[in-house]
N, CA, C and O atoms as a DFTB+ gen file, in Angstrom:
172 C
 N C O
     1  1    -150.129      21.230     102.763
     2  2    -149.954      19.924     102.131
     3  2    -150.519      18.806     103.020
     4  3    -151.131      17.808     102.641
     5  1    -150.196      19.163     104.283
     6  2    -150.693      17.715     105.468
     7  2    -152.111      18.125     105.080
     8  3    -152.761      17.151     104.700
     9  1    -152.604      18.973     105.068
    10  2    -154.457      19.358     105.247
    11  2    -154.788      18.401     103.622
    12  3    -155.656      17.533     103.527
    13  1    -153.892      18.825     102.524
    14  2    -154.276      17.941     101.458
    15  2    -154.896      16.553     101.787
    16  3    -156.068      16.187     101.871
    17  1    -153.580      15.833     101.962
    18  2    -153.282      14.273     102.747
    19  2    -154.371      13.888     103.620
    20  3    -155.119      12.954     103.329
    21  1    -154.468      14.436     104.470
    22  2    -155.576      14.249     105.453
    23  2    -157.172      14.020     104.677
    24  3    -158.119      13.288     104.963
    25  1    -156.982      14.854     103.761
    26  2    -158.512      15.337     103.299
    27  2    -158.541      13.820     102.209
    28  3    -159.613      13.217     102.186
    29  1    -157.286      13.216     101.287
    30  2    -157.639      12.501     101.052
    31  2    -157.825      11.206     101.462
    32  3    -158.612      10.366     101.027
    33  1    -156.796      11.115     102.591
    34  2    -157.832       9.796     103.467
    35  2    -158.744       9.672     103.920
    36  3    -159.279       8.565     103.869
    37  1    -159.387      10.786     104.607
    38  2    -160.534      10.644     105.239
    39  2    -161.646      10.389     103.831
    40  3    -162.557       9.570     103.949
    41  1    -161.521      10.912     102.959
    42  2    -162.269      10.884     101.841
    43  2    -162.591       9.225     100.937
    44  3    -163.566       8.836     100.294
    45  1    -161.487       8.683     101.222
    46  2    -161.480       7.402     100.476
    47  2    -162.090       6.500     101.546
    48  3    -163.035       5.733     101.356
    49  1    -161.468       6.674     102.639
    50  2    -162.320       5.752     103.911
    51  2    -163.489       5.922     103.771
    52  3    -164.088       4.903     103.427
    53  1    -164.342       7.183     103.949
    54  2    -165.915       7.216     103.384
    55  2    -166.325       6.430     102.571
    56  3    -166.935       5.417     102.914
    57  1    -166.012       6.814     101.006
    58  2    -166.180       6.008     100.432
    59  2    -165.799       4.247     100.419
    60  3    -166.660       3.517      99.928
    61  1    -164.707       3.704     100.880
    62  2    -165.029       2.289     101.554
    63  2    -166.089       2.308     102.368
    64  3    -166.947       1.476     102.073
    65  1    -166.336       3.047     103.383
    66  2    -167.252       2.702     104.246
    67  2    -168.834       2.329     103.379
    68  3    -169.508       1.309     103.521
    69  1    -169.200       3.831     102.235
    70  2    -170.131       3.360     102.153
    71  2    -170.615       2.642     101.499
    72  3    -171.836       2.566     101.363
    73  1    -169.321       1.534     100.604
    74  2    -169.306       0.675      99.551
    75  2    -169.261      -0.912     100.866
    76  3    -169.484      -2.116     100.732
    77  1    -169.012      -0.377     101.579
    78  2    -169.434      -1.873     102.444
    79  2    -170.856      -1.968     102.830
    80  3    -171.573      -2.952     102.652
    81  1    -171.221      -0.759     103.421
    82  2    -173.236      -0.594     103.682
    83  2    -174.260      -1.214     102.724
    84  3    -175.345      -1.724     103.005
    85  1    -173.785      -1.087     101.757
    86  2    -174.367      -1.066     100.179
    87  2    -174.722      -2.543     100.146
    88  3    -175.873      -2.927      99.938
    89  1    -173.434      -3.569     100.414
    90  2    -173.588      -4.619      99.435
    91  2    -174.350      -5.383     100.609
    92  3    -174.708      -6.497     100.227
    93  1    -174.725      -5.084     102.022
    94  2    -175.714      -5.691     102.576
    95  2    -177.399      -5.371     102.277
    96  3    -178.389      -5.571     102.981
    97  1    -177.194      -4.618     100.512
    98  2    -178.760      -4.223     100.486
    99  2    -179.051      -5.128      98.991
   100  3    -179.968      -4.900      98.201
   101  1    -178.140      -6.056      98.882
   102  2    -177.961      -6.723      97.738
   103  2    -179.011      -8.002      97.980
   104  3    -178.423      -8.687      98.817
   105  1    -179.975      -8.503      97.735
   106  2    -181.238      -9.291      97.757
   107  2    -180.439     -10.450      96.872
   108  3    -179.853     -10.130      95.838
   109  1    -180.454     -11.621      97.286
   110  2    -180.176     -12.819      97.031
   111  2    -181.568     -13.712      96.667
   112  3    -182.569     -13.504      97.353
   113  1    -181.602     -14.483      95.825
   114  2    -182.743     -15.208      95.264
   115  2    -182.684     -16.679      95.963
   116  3    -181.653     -17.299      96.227
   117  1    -183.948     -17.072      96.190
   118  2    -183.866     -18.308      96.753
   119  2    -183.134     -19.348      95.520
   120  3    -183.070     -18.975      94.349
   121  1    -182.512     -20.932      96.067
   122  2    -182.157     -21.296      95.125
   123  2    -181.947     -22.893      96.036
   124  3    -181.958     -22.981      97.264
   125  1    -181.769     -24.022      95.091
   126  2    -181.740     -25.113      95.928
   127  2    -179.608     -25.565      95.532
   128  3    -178.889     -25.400      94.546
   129  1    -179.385     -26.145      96.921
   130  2    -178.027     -26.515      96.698
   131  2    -177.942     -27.931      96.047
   132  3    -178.890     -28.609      95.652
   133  1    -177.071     -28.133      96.025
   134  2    -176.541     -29.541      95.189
   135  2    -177.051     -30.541      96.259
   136  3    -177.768     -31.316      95.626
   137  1    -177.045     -30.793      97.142
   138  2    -177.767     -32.033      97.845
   139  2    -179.487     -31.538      98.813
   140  3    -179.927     -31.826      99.926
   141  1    -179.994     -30.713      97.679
   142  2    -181.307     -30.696      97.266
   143  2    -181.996     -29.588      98.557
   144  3    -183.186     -29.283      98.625
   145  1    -181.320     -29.296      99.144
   146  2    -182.005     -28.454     100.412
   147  2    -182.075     -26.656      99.693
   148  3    -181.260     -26.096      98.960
   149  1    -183.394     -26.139     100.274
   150  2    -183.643     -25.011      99.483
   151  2    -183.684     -24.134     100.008
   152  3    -184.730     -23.808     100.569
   153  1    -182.730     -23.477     100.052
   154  2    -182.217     -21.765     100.331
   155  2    -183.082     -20.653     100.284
   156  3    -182.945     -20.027      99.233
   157  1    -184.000     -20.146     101.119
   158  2    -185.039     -18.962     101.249
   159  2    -184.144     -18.004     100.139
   160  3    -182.947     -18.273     100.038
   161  1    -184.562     -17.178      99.520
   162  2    -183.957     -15.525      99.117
   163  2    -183.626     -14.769     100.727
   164  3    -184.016     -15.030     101.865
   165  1    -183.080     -14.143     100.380
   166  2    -182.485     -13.325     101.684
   167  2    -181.891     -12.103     101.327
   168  3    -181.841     -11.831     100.127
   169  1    -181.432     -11.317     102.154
   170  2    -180.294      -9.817     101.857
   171  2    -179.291      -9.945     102.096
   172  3    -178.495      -9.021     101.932
């Protein structure tokens, strides 16, 4: 039963882990702010 337990934490932490990697591959569009200065696109 502990080997269960174990297997599913380590398992869900992975998956957080590799749902945090991810969203630094998310490409942002350039765009201008409200007091007119203009934001490159970026990751």
């Amino acid at each position: 039963m502990k080997n269960v337990i174990l297997f599913g934490i380590l398992f869900f932490t992975a998956l957080s882990i590799n749902a945090q990697v991810n969203t630094r591959n998310t490409y942002v569009n350039g765009y201008y702010k409200s007091n007119g200065t203009y934001i490159e696109g970026h990751y």
